[in-house]
N, C-alpha and C positions, 0 to 999 in steps of 0.2 A: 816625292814625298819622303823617301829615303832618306835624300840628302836636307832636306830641311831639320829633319828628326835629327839627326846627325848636327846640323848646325844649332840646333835649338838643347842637345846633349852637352854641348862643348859651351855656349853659353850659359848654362844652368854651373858646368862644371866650372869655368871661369869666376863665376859669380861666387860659387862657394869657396872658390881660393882664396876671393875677397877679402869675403867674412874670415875664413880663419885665419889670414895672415893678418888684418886687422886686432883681431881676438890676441892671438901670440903676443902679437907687438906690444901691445896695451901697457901700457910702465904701471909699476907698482909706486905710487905716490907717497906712502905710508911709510915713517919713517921707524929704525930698524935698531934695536940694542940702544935704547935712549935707557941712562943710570934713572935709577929714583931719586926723585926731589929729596934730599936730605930732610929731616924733624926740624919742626920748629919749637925751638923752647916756650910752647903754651902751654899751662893745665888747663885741659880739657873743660874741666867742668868749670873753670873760672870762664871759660873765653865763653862758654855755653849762659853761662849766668850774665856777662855781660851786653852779650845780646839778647835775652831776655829781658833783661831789665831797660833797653832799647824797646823792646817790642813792647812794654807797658806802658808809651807816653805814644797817645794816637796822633803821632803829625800827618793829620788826614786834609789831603788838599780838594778844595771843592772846585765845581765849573766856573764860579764868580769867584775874584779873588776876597770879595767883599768879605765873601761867604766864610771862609776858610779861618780859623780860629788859629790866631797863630801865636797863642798860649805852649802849646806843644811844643812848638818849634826852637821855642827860646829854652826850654826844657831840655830838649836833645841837646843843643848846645855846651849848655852846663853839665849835662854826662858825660859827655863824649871829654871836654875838661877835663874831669873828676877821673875818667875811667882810664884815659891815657897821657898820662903825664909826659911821660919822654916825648911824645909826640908836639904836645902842645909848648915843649921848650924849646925843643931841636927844631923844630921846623917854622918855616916862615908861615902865619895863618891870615888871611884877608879874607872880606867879607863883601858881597856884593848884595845889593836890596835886601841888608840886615839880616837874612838867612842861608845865601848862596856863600858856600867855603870852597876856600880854594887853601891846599895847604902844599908846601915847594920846601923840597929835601935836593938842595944842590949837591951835584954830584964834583966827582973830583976832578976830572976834568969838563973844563967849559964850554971846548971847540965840539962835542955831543949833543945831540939832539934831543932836548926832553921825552920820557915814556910819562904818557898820560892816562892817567888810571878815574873810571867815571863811576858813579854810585849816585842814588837818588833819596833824600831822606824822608819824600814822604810817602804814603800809604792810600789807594783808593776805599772809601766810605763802604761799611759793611750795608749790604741791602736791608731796610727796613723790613722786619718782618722774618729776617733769617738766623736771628742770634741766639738763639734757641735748638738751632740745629746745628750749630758747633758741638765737636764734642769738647772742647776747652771756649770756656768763655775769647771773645777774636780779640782780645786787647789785653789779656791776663799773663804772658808770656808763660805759659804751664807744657810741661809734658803729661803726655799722658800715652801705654802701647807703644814705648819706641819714637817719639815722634816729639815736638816740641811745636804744639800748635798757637799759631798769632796771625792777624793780617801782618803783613812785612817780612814772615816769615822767609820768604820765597823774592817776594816783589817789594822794596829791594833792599832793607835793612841790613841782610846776611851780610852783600857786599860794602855796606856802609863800616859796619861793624867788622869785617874778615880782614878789609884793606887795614885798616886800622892796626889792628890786632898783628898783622905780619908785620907793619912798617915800625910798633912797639915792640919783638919781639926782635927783630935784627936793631933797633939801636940798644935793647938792651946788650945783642951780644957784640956791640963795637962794629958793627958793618957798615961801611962808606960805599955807596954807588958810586960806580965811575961814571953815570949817565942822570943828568938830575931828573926826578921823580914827581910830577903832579899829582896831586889825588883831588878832583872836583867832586862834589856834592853838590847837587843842583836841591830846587826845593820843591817844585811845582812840574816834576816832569808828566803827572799822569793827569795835569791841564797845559800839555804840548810845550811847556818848559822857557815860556817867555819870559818870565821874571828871573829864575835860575837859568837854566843852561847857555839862554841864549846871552846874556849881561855876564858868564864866569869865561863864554868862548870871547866875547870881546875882549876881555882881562889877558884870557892867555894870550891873544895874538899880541895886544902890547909889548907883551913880556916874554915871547917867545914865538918867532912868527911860524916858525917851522920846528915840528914835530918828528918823533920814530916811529910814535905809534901812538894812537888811541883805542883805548879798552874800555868797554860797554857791555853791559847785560843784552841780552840777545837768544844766543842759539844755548843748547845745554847738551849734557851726555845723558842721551835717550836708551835708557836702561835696556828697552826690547828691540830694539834697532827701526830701521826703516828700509823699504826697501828690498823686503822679504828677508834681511836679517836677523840674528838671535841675537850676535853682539852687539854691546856697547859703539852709538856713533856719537862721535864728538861733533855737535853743530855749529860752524864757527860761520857767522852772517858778517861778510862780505859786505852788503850791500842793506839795504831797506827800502822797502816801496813808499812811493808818492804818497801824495793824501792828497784829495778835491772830493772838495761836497758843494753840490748841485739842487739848486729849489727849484721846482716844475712846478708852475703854476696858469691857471686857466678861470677867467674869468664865464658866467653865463648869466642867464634870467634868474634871478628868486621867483619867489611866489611861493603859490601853494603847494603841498605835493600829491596834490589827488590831478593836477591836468599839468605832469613834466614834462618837457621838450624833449626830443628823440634822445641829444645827450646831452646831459647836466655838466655841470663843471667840475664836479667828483668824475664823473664818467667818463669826463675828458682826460685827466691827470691819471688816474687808475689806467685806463688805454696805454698813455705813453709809459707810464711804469710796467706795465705787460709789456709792451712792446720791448722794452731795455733789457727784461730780464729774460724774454726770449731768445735772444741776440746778444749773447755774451762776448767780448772782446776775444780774439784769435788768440788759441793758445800757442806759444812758445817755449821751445828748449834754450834758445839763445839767454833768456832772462833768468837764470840762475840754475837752472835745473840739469843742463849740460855741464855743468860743474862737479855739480853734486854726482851724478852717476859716475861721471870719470874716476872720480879717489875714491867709489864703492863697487867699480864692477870688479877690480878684480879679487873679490873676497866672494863676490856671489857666485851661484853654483854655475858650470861654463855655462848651458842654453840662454841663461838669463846673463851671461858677461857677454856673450857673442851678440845678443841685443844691444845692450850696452853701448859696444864697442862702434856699432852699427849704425848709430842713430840717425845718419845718412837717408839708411834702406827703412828703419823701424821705429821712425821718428811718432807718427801715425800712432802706431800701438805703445809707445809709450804716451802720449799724450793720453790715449783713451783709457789707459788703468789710469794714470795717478789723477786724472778728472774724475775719479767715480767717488773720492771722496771729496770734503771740504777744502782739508789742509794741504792734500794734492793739486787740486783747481786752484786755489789759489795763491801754490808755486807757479804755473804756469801761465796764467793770465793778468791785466787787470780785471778788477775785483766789482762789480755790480752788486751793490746793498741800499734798495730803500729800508730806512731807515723810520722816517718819520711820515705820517698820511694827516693832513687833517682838513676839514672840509666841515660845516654847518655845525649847528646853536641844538637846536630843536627836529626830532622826530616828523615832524609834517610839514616842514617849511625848508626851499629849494636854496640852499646856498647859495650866494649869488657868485665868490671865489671859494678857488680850493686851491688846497700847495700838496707837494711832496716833497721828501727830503731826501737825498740819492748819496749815498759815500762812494768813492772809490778808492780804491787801493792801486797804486802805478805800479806794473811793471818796469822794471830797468829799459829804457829804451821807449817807453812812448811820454809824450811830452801831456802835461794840462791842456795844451793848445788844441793837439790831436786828438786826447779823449772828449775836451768839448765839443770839438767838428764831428767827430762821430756820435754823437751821443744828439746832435740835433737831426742829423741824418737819418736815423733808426727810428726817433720820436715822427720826423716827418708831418707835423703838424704846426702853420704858423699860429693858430690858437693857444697855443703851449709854449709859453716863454718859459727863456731858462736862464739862473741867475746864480752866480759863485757866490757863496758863501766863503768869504775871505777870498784870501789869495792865492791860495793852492800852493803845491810843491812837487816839483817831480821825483823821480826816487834821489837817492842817493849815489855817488860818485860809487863807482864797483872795486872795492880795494885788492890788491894784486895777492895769488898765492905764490910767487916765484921771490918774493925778495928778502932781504936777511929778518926782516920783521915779523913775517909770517912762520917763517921756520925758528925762529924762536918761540913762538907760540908753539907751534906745531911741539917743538922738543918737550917743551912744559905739561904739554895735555899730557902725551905721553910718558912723562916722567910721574904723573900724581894717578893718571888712569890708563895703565900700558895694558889691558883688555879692549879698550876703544879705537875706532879708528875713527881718523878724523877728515871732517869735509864740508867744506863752504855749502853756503845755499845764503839766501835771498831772508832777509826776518820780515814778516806782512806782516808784523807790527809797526809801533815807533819808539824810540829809544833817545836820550838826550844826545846821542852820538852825530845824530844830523848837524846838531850845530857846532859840532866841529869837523866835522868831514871836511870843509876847507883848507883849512889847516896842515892836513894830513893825506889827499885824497886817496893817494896809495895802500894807505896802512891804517886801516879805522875798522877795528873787528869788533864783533857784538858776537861775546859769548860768556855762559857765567858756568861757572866749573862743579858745575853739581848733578851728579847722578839721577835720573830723577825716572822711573815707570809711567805711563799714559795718564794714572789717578793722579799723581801728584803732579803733574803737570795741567791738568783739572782744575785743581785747588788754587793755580795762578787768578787772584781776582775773584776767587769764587767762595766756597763754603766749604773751613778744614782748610783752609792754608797750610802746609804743615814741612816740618823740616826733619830729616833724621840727624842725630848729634855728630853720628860719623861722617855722613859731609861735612860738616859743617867744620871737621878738621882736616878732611882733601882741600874746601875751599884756601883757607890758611894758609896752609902749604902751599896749593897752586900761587896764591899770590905772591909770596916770599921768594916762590921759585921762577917768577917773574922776571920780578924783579933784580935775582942776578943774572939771569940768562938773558936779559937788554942792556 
């Protein structure tokens, strides 16, 4: 017994050498004495007033493109003209399906790989019924409390207008990139961007089949941190999950509904959607979350870096905190959301079909092929067919943090918000960035350089969109300082 205890001392003690020599070792990712981005010759309240007066022409794109009134759009257009001249002289401007821009500031030398800077010009439709609980009318471009509230405000006007604003502010002060400079505007990216992004990335490849980088809204500087920290984290998305949507559907008897069959065809469909959401996809560290921790443990306090550092041993307990919330769960898994139920006419009479409509969001690493195979697996019922809804997508190619493109980013964040520390992670949204990730696959980051607390990151999409003015001259800056640091 002795000697067990004795052996069973020396491996506990082993183990914990592990850990700490793990722990020690752990590099500090975080880059160290980066200068401040230099001023940009903008007045403030000019560059403030011109994107508001953006945010007053609603280019709100609908789910039909039928739908979408694209009065607005020819609008924007003509301001954007109006509001920066230098730009629209100096720069080469082409147009794709009459609203997609694409505008090219050749740089000085040629044998350089373009930097691709991406913005969206239009805006998602305020919910019927909620305009009233704005505290600024959502299409009136007003401040009001610090704040400048509009839809577009956030999502994604600022950097329509910010790009702009840096790239008119260095040619007003004679500045020549040695690296030539894309700026895309897609026009329909928040209807998945087929008319815009995916027609402006065919453009570029023509015209430039290889890339240094692509820049995308995405990730942002989360004011309260993440992670159990206080500071400022710079969120820079790497990568973005798949999209697959799935209709379950199950045929049974109609009739009346005083004498139903043990299960109905609602009964059937509702079962397998129980069944899906009981049986959630296997969470993983591999699909971005192992990224994330590594450029944040060593800031956090040591017990929680020596997890961290461990994820080997403490993989398990990481999964189970950051699963107990939404945004957590769905860093770590694909994503299970029905979506849509619909089934019968009338209150007494037995539908004869019913459907469900199932979204998922892909982890890095599992394939549409995979999630469908598992997803009839779980349902396990041949009564319940299951049918794609389009063609699906898997995530995004995972772009490197080791290469000179990323650390030029890296220096930038740190130059305009040197309280933040910065750190990849996975965006579970979508962004027009997908359709160029081929282009690029190395180097395609989704991040938008704005300060932003838990509320105003709320207002993405929501009611009170709202921006504060002094971002909105870090954004400026960040862009300008981009742009000479590629």
């Amino acid at each position: 017994m002795r000697r067990f205890l004795l052996l069973l001392l020396f491996a506990a003690l082993a183990l914990l050498g592990v850990l700490l020599v793990n722990t020690l070792r752990l590099p500090n990712r975080q880059l160290a004495a980066v200068p401040a981005a230099p001023a940009v010759a903008v007045a403030p309240d000019s560059a403030l007033a011109h994107l508001a007066g953006a945010l007053r022409i609603p280019t709100v794109s609908r789910s039909k493109y039928a739908d979408t009134d694209t009065v607005p759009f020819d609008q924007l257009q003509a301001y954007l003209q109006r509001t920066f001249p230098l730009v629209h002289q100096q720069l080469r401007r082409q147009t794709v399906n009459h609203y997609g821009l694409l505008y090219e500031w050749p740089g000085t030398d040629p044998a350089l790989k373009p930097l691709l800077l991406l913005a969206h010009q239009d805006v998602v439709p305020v919910l019927p019924g909620t305009e009233g609980q704005w505290t600024r009318p959502p299409f009136a471009g007003q401040q009001a409390g610090g704040y400048l509230y509009s839809r577009g405000a956030l999502d994604d006007k600022l950097n329509v207008l910010g790009q702009l604003e840096a790239v008119e502010a260095l040619l007003r002060a004679g500045f020549r990139p040695r690296r030539t400079v894309l700026l895309a505007f897609g026009h329909d990216e928040e209807t998945l961007g087929q008319r815009g992004a995916a027609a402006l990335a065919a453009l570029v490849q023509k015209l430039h089949p290889q890339l240094e980088m692509v820049f995308d809204e995405g990730g942002l500087v989360k004011a309260d941190g993440v992670a159990g920290l206080t500071q400022p984290v710079a969120l820079v998305g790497v990568s973005e999950k798949g999209y697959l949507t799935l209709e379950l559907s199950a045929t049974g008897q109609g009739g009346h509904s005083s004498m139903p069959p043990a299960l109905t065809s609602v009964g059937r469909v509702a079962a397998a959607v129980a069944r899906l959401e009981a049986a959630p996809f296997p969470a993983r560290l591999d699909g971005g979350v192992s990224g994330l921790l590594a450029y944040l443990a060593p800031a956090v306090p040591f017990g929680k870096r020596l997890v961290f550092a461990n994820q080997w041993l403490f993989g398990g307990l990481i999964k189970k905190s950051l699963a107990a919330t939404p945004s957590g769960n769905a860093a770590l898994r694909t994503t299970t959301a029905p979506t849509i139920i619909r089934g019968g006419e009338k209150d007494n009479v037995l539908p004869i079909g019913a459907t469900a409509t199932v979204n998922f969001r892909l982890l890095p690493g599992d394939s549409v092929a995979a999630v469908l195979r598992r997803v009839r697996e779980v349902i396990d019922d041949p009564q319940v067919q299951v049918k794609m809804l389009g063609s699906g997508r898997p995530a995004s190619p995972v772009s490197g943090t080791d290469n000179a493109a990323f650390t030029a980013l890296h220096r930038t964040i740190k130059s305009v918000f040197p309280q933040a520390l910065v750190a990849p992670y996975v965006v579970v949204g979508a962004t027009d960035a997908r359709a160029y990730a081929h282009l690029c696959p190395q180097a395609t980051y989704r991040f938008m350089p704005v300060l932003m607390d838990q509320a105003a990151i709320e207002s993405l999409h929501g009611t009170n969109e709202r921006l504060r003015p002094s971002a909105y001259q870090d954004l400026i800056r960040f862009y300008a300082a981009l742009i000479r640091n590629t």
